[in-house]
C-alpha positions as CSV (number, residue, x, y, z in Angstrom):
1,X,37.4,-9.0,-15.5
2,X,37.4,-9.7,-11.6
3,X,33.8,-10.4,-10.2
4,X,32.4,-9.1,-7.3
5,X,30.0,-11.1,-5.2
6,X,26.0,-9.4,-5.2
7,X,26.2,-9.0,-1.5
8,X,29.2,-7.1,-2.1
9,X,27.8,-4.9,-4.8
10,X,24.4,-4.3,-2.5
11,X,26.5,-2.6,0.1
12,X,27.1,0.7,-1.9
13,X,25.1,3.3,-1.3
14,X,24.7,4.7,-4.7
15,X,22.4,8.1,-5.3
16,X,21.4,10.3,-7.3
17,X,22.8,14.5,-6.0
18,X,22.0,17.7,-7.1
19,X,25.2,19.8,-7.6
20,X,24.7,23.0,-5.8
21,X,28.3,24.6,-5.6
22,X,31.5,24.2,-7.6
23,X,34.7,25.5,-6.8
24,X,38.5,25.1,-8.5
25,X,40.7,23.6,-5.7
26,X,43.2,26.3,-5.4
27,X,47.1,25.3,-7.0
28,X,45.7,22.5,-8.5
29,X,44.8,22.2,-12.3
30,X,42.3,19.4,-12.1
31,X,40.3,19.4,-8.9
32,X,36.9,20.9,-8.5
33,X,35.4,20.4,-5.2
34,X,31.8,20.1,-5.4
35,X,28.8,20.9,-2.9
36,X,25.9,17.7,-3.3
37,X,22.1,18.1,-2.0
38,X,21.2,14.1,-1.5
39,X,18.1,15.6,0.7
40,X,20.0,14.8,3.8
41,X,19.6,17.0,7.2
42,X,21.6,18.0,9.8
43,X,20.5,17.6,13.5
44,X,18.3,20.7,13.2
45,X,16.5,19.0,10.1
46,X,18.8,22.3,7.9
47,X,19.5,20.4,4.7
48,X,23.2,19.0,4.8
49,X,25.2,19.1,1.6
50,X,27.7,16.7,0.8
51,X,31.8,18.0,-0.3
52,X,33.1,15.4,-3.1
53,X,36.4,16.2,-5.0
54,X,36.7,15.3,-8.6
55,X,39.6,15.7,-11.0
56,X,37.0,17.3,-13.8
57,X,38.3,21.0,-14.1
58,X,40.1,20.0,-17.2
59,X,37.4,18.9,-19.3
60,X,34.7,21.6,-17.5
61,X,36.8,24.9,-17.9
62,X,33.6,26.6,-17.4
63,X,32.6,24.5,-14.4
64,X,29.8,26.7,-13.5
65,X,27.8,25.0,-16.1
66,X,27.4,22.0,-13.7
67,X,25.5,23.8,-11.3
68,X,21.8,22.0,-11.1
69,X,22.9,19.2,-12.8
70,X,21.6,15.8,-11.1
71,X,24.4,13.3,-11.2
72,X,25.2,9.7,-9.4
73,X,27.1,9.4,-6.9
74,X,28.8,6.4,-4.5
75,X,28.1,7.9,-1.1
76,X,29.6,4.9,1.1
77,X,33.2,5.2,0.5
78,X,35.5,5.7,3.2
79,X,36.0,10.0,3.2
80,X,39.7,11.1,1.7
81,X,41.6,14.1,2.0
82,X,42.7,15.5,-1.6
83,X,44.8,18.4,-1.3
84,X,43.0,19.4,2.1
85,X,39.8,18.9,1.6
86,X,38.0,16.4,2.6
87,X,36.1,14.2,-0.2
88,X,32.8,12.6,1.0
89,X,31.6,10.2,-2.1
90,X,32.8,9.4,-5.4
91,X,31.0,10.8,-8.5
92,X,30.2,8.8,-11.2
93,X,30.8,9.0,-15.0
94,X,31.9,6.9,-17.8
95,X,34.9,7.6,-20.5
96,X,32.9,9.3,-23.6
97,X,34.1,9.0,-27.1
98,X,36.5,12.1,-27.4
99,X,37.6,11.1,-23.9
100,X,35.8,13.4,-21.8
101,X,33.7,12.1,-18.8
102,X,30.6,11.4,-19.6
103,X,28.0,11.7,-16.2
104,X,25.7,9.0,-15.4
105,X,22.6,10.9,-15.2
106,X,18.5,10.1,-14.4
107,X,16.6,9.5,-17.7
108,X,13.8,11.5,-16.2
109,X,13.9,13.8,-13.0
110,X,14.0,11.8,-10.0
111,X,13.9,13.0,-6.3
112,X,17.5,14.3,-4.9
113,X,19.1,11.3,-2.6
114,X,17.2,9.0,-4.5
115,X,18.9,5.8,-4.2
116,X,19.8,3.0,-7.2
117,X,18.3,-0.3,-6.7
């Protein structure tokens, strides 16, 4: 295991989204693209969601179930283009026993956006 220094860690943004929207990717068999409330506003104070792309459509055929569902999020990364669209965070999940991703989720509700400390 390679160990990152605390100062390094402190510099992700890590919070906790509401997913609002989730599409397939078209001709792709994995990709979903998502749309996040994190309770952030546009210019006009409009809340602003947040496009992340996330190779989950295989394990969440019926990927409408994920709508509502509060999930964390890294936020900070540097945005990439997958299949021409843009990805704006990284969502966060774990490897569950069967191999399915297993989401990091709030043990009770918390505020969307609310950050990990």
């Amino acid at each position: 295991m390679e160990y990152v220094k605390y100062e390094d860690f402190k510099k992700m943004d890590i919070r906790l989204g509401t997913i609002k929207e989730v599409i397939p990717v078209p001709e792709t068999d994995k990709l979903l693209c998502f749309q996040i409330d994190f309770n952030e506003v546009d210019e006009e104070g409009k809340i602003k969601l947040r496009q992340i792309i996330s190779g989950l459509h295989e394990y969440y055929p019926d990927y409408e179930t994920l709508i509502g569902k509060q999930v964390l999020y890294i936020l900070n990364l540097e945005p990439r283009t997958i299949k021409g669209y843009e990805s704006n965070g990284m969502l966060m999940a774990v490897d569950g026993i069967d191999g399915r991703p297993v989401f990091l989720v709030s043990e009770q509700p918390a505020g969307v956006g609310s950050k990990v400390r």
